[in-house]
VMD Tcl script that builds the backbone (N, CA, C; Angstrom):
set m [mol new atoms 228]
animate dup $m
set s [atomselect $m all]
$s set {name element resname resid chain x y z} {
  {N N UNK 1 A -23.894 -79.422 -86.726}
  {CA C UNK 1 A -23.704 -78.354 -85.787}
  {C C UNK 1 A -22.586 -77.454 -86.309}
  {N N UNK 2 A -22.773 -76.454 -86.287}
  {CA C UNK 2 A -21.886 -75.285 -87.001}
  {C C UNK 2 A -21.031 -74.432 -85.783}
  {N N UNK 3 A -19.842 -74.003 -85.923}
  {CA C UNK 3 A -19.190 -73.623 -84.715}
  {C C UNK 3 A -19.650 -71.885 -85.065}
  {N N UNK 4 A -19.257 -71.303 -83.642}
  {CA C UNK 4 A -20.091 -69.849 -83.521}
  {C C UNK 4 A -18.861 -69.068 -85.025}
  {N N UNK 5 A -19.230 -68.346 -85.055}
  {CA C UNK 5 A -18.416 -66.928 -86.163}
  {C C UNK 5 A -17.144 -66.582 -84.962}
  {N N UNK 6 A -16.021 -66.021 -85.380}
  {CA C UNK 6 A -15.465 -65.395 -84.708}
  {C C UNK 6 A -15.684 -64.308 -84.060}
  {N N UNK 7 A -16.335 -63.434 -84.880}
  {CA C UNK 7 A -16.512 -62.097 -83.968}
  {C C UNK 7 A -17.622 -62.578 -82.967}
  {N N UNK 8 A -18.293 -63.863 -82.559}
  {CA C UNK 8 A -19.458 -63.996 -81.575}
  {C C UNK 8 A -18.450 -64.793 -80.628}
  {N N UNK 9 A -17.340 -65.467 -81.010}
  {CA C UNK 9 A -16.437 -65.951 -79.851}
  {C C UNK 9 A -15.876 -64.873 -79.699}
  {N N UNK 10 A -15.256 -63.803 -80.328}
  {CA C UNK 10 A -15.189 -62.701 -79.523}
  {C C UNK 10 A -15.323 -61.564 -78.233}
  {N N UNK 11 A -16.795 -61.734 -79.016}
  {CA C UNK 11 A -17.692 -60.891 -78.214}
  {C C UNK 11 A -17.890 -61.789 -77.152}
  {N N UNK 12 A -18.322 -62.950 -76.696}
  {CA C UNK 12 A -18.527 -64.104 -75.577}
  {C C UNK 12 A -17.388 -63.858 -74.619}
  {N N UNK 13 A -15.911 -63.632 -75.272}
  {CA C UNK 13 A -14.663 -63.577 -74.640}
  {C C UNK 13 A -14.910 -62.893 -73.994}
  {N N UNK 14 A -14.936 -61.726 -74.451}
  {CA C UNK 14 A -15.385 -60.268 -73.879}
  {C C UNK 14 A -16.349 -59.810 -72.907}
  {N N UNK 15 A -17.041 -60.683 -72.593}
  {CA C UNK 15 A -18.042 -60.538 -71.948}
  {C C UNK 15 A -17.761 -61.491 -70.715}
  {N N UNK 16 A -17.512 -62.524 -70.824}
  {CA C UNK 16 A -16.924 -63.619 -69.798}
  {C C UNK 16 A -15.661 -62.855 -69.079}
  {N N UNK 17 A -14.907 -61.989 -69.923}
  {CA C UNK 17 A -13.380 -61.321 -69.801}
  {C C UNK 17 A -14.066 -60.498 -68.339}
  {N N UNK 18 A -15.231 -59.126 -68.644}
  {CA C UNK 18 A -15.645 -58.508 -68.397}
  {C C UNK 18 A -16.611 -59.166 -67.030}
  {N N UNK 19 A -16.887 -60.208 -67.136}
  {CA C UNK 19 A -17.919 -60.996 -65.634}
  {C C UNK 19 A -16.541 -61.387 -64.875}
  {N N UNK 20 A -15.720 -61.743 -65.057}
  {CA C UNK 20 A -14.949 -62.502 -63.918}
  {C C UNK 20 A -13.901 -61.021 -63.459}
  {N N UNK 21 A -14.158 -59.851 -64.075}
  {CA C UNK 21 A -13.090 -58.691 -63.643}
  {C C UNK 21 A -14.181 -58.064 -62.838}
  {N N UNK 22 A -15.474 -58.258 -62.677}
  {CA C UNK 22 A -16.187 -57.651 -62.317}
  {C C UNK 22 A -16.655 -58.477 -60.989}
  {N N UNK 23 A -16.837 -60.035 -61.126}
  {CA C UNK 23 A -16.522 -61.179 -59.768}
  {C C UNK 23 A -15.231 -61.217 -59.071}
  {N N UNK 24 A -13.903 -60.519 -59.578}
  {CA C UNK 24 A -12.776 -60.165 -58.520}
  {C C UNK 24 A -12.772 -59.013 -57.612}
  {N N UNK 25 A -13.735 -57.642 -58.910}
  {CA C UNK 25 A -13.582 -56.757 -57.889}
  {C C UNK 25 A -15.067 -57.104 -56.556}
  {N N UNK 26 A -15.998 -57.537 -57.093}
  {CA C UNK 26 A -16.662 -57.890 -55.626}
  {C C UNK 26 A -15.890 -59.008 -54.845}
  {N N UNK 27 A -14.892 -59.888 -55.020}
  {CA C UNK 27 A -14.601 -60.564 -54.053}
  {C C UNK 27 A -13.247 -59.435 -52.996}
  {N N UNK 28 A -12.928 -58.826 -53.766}
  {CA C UNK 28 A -12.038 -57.899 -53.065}
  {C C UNK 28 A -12.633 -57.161 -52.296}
  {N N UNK 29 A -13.638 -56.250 -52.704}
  {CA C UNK 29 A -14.813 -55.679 -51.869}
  {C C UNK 29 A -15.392 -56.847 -50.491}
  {N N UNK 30 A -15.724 -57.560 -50.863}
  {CA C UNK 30 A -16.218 -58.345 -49.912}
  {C C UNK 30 A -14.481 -59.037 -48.766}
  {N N UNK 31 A -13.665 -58.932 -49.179}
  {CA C UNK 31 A -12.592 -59.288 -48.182}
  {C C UNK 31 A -12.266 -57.925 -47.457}
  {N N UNK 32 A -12.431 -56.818 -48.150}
  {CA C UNK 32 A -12.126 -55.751 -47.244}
  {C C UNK 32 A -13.156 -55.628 -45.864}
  {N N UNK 33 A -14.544 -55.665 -46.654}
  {CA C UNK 33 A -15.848 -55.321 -45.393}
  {C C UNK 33 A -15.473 -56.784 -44.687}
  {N N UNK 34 A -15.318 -58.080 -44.873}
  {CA C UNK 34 A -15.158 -58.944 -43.970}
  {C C UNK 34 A -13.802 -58.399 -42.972}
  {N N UNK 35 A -12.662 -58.182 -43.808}
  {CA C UNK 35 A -11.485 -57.882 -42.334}
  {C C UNK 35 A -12.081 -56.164 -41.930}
  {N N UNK 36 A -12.874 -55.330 -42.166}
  {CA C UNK 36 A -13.494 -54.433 -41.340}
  {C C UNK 36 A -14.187 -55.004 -40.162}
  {N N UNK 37 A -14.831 -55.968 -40.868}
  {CA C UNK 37 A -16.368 -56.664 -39.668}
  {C C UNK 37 A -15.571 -57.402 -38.460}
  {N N UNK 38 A -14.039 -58.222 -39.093}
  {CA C UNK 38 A -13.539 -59.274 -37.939}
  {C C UNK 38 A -12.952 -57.993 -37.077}
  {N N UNK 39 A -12.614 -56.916 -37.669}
  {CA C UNK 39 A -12.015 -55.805 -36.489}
  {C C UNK 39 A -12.849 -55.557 -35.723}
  {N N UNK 40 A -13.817 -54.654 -36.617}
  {CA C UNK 40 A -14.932 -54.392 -35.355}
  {C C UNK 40 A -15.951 -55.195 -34.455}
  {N N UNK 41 A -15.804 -56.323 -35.219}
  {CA C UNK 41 A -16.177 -57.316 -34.010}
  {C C UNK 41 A -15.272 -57.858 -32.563}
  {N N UNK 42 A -13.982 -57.310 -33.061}
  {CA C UNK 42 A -13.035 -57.351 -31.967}
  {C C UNK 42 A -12.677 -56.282 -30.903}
  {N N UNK 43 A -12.901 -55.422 -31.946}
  {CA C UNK 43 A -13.391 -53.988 -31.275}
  {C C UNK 43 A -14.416 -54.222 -30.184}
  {N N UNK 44 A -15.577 -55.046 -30.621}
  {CA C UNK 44 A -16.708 -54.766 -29.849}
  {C C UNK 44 A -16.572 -55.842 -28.395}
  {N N UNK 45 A -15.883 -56.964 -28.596}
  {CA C UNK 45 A -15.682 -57.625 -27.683}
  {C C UNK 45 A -15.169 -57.129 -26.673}
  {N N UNK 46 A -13.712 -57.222 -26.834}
  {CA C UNK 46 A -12.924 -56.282 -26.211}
  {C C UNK 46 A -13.619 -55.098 -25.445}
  {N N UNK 47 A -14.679 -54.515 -26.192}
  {CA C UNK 47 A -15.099 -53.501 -25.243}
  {C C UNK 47 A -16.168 -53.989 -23.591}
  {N N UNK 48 A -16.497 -55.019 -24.767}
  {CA C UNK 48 A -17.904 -55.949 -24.068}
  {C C UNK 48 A -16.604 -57.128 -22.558}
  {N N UNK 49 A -15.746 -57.084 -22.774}
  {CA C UNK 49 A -14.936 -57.989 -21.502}
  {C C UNK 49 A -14.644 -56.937 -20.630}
  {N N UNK 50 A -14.283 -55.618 -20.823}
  {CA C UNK 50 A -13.798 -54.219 -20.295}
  {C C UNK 50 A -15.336 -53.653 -19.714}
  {N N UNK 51 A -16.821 -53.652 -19.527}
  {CA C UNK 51 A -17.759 -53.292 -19.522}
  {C C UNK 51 A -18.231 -54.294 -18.606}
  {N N UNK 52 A -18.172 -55.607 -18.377}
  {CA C UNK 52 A -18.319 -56.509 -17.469}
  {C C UNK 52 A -17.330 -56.554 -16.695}
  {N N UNK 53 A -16.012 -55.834 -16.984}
  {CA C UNK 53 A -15.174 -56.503 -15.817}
  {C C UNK 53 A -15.408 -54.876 -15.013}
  {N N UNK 54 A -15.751 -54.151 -15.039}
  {CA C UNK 54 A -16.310 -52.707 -14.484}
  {C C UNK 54 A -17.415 -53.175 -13.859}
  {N N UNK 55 A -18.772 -53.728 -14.321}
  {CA C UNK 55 A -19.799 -53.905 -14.137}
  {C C UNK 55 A -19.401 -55.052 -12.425}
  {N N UNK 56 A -18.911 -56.125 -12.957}
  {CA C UNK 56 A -18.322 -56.152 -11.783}
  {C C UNK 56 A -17.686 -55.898 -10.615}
  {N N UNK 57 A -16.681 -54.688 -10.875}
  {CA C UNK 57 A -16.084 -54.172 -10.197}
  {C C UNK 57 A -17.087 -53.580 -9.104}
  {N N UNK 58 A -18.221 -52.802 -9.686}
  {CA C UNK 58 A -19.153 -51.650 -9.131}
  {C C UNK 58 A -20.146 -52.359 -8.843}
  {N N UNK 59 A -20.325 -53.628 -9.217}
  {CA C UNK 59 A -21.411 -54.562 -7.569}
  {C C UNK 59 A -20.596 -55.236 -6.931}
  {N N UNK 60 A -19.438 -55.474 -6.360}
  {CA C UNK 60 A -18.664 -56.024 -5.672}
  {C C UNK 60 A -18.734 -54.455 -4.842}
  {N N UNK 61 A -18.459 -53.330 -5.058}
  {CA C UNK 61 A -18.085 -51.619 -4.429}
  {C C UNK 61 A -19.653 -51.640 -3.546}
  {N N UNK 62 A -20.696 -51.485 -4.733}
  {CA C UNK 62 A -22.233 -51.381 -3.877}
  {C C UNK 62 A -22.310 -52.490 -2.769}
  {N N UNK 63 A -22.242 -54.181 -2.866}
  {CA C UNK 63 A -21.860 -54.815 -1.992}
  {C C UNK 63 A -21.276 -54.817 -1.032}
  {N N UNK 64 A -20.119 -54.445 -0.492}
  {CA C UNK 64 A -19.692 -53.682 0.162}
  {C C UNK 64 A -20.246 -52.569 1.263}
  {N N UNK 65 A -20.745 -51.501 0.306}
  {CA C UNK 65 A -21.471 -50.001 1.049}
  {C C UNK 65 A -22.671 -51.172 1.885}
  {N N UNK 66 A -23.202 -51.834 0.769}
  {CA C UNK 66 A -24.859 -52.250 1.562}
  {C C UNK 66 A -23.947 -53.165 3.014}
  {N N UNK 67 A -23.247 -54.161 3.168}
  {CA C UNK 67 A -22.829 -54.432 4.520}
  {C C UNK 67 A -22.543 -53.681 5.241}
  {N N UNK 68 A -21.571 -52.613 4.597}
  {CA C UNK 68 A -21.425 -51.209 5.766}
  {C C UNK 68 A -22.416 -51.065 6.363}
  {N N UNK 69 A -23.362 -50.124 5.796}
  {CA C UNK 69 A -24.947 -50.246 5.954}
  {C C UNK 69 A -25.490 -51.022 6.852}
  {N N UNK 70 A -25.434 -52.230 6.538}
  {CA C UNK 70 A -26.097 -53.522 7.257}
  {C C UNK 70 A -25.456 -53.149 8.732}
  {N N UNK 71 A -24.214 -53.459 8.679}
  {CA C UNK 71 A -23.291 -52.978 9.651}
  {C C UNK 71 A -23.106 -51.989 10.955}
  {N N UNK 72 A -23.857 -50.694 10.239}
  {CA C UNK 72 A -24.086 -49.471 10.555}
  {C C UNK 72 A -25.729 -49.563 11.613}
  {N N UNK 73 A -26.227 -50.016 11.110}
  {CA C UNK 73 A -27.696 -50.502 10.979}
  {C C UNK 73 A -27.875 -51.138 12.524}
  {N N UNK 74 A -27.292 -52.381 12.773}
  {CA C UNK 74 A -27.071 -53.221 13.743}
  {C C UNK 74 A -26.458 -52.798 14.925}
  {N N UNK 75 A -24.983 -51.588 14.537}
  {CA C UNK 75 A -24.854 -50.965 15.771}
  {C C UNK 75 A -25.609 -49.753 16.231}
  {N N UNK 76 A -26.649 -49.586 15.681}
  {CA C UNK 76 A -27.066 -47.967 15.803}
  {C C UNK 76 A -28.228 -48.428 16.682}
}
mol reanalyze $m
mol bondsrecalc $m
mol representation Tube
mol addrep $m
């Protein structure tokens, strides 16, 4: 078994050099869009607890009117 030439361990270097600078910048890429996604998924919650606690608010309000109603109804 014969070991490679230098200029082909070279070039291998170079190329391995060139895959793992090119597997950091996608892992960097991929940590940015992940802490984008954990924001806006917090974003979206947050909106989604604020949207139910309204949603609530305004059938507890209609609840209300309809007993008035009911109310209204019975003495009339």
């Amino acid at each position: 078994m014969t070991a490679p030439a230098p200029s082909s361990l070279d070039a291998e270097l170079a190329r391995l050099t060139r895959r793992v600078e090119e597997l950091l910048g996608m892992v960097d890429s991929l940590r940015d869009e992940n802490r984008a996604l954990k924001q806006r998924h917090e974003s979206l919650a947050n909106e989604r607890a604020s949207l139910l606690q309204k949603n609530e608010q305004v059938r507890a309000r209609v609840e209300a009117m309809i007993g008035r109603l009911k109310a209204l109804e019975h003495t009339a």
